[in-house]
Wavefront OBJ file of the C-alpha trace (Angstrom):
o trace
v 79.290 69.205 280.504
v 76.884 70.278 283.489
v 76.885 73.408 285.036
v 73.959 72.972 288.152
v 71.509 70.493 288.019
v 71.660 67.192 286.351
v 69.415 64.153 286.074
v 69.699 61.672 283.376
v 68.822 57.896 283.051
v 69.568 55.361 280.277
v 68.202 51.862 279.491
v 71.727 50.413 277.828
v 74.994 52.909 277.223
v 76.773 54.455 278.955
v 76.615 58.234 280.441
v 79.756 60.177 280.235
v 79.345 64.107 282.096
v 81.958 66.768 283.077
v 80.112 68.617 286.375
v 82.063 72.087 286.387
v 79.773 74.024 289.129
v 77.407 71.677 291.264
v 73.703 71.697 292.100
v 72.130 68.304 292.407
v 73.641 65.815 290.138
v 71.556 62.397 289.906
v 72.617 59.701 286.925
v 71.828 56.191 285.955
v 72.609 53.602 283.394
v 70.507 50.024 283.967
v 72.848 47.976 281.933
v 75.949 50.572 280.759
v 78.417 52.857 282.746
v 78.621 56.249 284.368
v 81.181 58.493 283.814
v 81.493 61.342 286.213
v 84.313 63.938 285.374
v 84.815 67.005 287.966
v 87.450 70.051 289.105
v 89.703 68.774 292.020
v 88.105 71.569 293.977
v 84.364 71.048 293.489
v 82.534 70.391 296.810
v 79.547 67.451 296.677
v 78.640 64.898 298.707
v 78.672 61.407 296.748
v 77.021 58.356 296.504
v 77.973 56.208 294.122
v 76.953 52.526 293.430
v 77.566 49.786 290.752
v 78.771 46.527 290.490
v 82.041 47.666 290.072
v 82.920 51.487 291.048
v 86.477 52.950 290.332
v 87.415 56.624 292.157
v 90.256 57.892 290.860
v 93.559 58.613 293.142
v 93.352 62.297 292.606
v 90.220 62.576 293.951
v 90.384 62.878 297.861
v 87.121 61.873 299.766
v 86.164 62.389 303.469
v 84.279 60.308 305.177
v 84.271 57.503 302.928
v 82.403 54.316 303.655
v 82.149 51.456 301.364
v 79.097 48.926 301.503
v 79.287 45.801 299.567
v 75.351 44.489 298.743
v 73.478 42.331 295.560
v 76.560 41.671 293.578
v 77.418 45.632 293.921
v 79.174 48.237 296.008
v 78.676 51.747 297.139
v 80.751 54.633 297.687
v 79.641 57.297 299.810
v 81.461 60.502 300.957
v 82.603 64.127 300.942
v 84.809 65.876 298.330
v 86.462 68.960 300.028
v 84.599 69.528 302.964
v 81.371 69.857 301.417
v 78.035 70.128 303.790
v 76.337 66.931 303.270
v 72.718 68.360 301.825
v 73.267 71.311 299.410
v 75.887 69.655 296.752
v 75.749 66.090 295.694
v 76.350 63.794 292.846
v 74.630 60.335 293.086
v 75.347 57.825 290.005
v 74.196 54.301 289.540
v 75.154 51.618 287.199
v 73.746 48.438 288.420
v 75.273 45.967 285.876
v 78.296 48.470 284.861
v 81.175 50.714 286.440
v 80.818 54.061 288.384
v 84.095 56.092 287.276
v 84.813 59.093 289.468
v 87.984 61.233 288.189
v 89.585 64.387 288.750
v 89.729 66.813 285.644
v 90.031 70.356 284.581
v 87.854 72.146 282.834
v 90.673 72.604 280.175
v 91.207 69.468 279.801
v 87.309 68.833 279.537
v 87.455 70.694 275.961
v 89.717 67.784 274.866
v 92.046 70.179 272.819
v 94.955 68.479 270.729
v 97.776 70.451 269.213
l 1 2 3 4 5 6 7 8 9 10 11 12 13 14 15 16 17 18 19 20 21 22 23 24 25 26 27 28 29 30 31 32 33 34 35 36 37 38 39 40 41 42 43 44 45 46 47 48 49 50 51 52 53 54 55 56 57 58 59 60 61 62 63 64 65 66 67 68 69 70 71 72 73 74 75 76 77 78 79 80 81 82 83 84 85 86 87 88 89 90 91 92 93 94 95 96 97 98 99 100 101 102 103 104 105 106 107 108 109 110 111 112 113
């Protein structure tokens, strides 16, 4: 879990990060996956690229553009109306999958009963 800013990079594995308040967010995995978990009302700018990349439906983004390139694709955007500089989340996984979902912070805890 991430609470401002974030940079982390790994060689194989994956990377797997709840972002609950947002500074600058940058993440990379050369040959594993990025996970990127944040609050339906969080406001960043995104980028992300991999040779796959999977944004879940809850997750509304302005502006979107997709760019196929190399075997890969990127997503870029704005999540609730954020200004395009201050905020922003950028994760690459150039042989793996960039997942982008919607979560709570409750359900971040991962609580059973």
């Amino acid at each position: 879990s991430s609470s401002g800013c974030l940079k982390a990079s790994t060689h194989q594995g994956a990377i797997d990060v709840y972002v609950s308040q947002l500074g600058k967010v940058e993440l990379k995995s050369l040959k594993g996956s990025v996970i990127v978990k944040v609050p339906s009302s969080l406001q960043a700018h995104l980028q992300l690229s991999g040779k796959a990349v999977d944004v879940d439906s809850e997750v509304h983004i302005q502006e979107m553009a997709k760019a196929h390139k190399d075997h890969g694709i990127t997503i870029t955007g704005l999540m609730n109306q954020a200004s395009k500089h201050e905020k922003w989340i950028k994760a690459d996984a150039p042989e793996g999958t960039v997942s982008f979902r919607s979560q709570s912070w409750f359900q971040s805890l991962k609580l059973r009963d």
